[in-house]
C-alpha positions, 0 to 999 in steps of 0.5 A: 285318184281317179281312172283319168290319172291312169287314162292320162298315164296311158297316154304318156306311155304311148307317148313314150313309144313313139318318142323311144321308137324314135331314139331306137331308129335314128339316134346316132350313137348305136353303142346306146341301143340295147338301153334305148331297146329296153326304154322302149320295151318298158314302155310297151309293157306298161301300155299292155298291162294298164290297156288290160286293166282299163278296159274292163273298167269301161275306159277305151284304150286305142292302140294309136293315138296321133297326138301322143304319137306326133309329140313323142317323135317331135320331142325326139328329135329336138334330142336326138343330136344330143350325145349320150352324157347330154342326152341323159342329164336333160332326160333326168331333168324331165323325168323327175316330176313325172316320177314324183307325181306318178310315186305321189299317185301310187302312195295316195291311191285309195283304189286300183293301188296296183295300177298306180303302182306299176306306173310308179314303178315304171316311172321310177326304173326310168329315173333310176336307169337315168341316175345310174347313166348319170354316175357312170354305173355299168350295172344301169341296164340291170335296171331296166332289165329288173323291171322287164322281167318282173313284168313281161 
């Protein structure tokens, strides 16, 4: 496991800023919002804490980065007229082997073991939150709500 994995989850988190910021103002369904808020706020968290741990590492991390930026909105809206229960089986379809790389990344991380953590850790609230909507679970935003209060 190298820094580049991280450098590269980093960039996947900006990714998701600009993809949730997109659900966050434009989806239609507005009875979704606090868990698209929390999606997002997930993301915001995660990109804060690996930019403070990579800095110090000698690994340059912008605040912007216009190619994340230009995919996450461009995905977004490919979603957008999606309704929720459409919307949440896609999502669990493309989250799934980011959760299985990053949690593959974690349990075989020889250094920087916490990093590697939150981004599983990350990662796997995002795919469970998915699940819970999936079944129909009214406790699914305590998922997220666990892991912005254990990190914020």
């Amino acid at each position: 496991m190298t820094l580049n994995h991280l450098y590269d989850a980093y960039l996947g988190e900006l990714y998701g800023i600009s993809f949730f910021t997109t659900f966050v103002e434009q989806y239609s369904d507005h009875s979704h919002n606090n868990k698209l808020q929390a999606l997002l706020d997930i993301e915001i968290i995660t990109t804060k804490k690996l930019k403070a741990a990579l800095l110090p590492l000698g690994i340059e991390c912008l605040d912007y980065n216009v190619d994340m930026a230009q995919k996450g909105i461009s995905d977004a809206n490919k979603w957008l007229h999606l309704p929720w229960p459409t919307l949440i089986d896609t999502m669990v379809t493309w989250v799934a082997p980011y959760q299985q790389r990053y949690q593959q990344q974690a349990d075989n991380a020889q250094q920087h073991h916490a990093l590697f953590t939150l981004v599983a850790d990350h990662e796997n609230t995002i795919y469970d939150f998915l699940l819970a909507e999936q079944a129909g679970s009214p406790e699914s935003i305590q998922i997220l709500m666990q892991f912005i209060n254990k990190n914020s």
